[in-house]
Residue frames relative to the residue before (quaternion, step in Angstrom):
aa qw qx qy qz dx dy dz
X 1.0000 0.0000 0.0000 0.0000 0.00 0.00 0.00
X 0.2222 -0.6950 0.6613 0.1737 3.86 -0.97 0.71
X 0.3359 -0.6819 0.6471 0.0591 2.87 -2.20 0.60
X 0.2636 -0.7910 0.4733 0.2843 3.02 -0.81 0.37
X 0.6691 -0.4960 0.3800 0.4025 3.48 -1.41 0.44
X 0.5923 -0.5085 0.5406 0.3137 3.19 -1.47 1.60
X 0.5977 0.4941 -0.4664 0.4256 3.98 0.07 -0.85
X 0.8677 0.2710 -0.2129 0.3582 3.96 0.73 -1.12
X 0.4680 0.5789 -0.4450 0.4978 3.25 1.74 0.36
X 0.5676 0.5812 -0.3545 0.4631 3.47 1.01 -0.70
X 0.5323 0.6730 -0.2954 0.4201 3.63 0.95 -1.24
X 0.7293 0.5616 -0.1626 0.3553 2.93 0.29 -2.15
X 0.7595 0.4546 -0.2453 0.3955 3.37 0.93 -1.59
X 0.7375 0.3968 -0.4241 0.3445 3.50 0.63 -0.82
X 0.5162 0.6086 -0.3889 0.4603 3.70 1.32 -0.34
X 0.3532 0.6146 -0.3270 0.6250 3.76 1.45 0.14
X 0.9028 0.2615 -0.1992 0.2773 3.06 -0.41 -1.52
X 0.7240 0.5112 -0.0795 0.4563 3.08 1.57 -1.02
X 0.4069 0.5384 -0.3599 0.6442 3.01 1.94 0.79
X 0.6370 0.6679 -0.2112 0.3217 3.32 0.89 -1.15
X 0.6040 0.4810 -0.1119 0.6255 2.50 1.33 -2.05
X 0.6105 0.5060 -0.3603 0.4915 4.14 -0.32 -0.57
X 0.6294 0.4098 -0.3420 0.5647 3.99 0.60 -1.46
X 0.7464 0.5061 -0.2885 0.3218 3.57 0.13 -1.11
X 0.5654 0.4258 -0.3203 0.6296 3.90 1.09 -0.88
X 0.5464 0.6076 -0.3674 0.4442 3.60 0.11 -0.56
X 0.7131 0.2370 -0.1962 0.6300 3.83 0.35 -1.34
X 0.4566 0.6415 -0.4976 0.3638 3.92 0.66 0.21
X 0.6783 0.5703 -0.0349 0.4620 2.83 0.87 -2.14
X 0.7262 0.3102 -0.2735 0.5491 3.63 0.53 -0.59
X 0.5236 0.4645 -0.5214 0.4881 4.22 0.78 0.00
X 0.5786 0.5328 -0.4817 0.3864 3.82 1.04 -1.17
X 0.6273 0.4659 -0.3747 0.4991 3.65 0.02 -1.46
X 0.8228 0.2731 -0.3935 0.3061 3.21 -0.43 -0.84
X 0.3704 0.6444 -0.3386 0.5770 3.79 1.15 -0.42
X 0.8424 -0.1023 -0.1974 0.4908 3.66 -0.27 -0.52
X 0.3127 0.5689 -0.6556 0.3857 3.64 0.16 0.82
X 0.6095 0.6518 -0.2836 0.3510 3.35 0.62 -1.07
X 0.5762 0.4144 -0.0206 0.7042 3.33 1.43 -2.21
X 0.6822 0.3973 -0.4834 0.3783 3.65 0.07 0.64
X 0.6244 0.3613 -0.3980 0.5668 3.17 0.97 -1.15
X 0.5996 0.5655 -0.5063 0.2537 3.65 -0.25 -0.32
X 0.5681 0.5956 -0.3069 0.4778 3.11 1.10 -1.41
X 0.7089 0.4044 -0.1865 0.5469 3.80 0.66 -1.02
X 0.6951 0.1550 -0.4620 0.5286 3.36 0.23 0.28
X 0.6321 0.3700 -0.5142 0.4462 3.79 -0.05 0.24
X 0.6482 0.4106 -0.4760 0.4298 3.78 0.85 -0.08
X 0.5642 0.4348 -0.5311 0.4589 3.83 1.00 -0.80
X 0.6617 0.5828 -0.3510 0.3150 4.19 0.55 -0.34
X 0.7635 0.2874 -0.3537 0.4576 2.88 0.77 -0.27
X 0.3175 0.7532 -0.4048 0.4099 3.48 1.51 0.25
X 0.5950 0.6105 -0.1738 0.4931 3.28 1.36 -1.55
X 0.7353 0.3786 -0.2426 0.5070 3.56 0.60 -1.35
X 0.7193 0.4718 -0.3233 0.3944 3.89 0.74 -0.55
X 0.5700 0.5021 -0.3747 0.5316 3.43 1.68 0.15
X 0.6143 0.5262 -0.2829 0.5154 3.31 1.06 -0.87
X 0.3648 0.7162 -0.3900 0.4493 3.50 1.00 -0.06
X 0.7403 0.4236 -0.1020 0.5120 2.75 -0.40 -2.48
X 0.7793 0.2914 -0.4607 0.3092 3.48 -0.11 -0.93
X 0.6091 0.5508 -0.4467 0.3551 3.70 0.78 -0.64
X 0.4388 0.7169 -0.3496 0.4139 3.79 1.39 -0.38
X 0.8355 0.3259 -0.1218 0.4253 3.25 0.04 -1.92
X 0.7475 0.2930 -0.4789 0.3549 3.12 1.11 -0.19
X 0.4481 0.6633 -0.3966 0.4494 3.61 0.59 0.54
X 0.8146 -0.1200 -0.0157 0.5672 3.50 1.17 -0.94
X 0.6669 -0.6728 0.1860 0.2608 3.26 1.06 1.40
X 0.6455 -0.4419 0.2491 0.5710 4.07 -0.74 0.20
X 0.2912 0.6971 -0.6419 0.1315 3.33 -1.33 0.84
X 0.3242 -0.7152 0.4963 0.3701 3.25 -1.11 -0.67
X 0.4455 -0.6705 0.5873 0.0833 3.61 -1.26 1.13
X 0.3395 -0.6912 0.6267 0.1192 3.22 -1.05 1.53
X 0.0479 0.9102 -0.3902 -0.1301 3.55 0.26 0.07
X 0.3945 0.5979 -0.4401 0.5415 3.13 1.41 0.88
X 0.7788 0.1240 -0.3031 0.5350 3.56 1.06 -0.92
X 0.6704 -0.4065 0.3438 0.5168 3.59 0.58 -0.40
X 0.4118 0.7310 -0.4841 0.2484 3.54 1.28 -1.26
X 0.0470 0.6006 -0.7775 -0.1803 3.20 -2.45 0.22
X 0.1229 -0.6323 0.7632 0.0518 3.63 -1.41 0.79
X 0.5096 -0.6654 0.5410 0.0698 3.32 -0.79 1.87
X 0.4117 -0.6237 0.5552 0.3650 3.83 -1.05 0.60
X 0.6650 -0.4957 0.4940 0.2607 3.26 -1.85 1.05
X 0.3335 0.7097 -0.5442 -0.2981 3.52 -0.15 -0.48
């Protein structure tokens, strides 16, 4: 039976390890993504929610002070023309 040279067993191994190591960041890298996918969609469903509540607003608004438009920087309303 032959052997190979300690120099190419040595080789062999770190091309091993440094596969290993690469395979291993890899399955890291795919928990991350999948980790914030998770924290994305949330983010997006708490933004499509509060979307919900800032319409539900507006409607509770207009009907109180009818179709216009809201300055909403100063507070102002200017009633539609009709």
């Amino acid at each position: 039976m032959a052997k190979i040279k300690d120099e190419q067993l040595q080789q062999l191994n770190e091309l091993k390890g440094r596969y290993n190591e690469l395979a291993f960041l890899i399955g890291q890298n795919q928990i991350q993504q999948r980790e914030l996918k998770g924290t994305e969609e949330a983010m997006f469903e708490e933004l499509d929610n509060l979307a919900k509540q800032e319409q539900n607003f507006f409607t509770e608004l207009q009907k109180e002070y009818g179709d216009g438009n809201l300055d909403t920087t100063s507070g102002e309303f200017t009633p539609k023309q009709q």
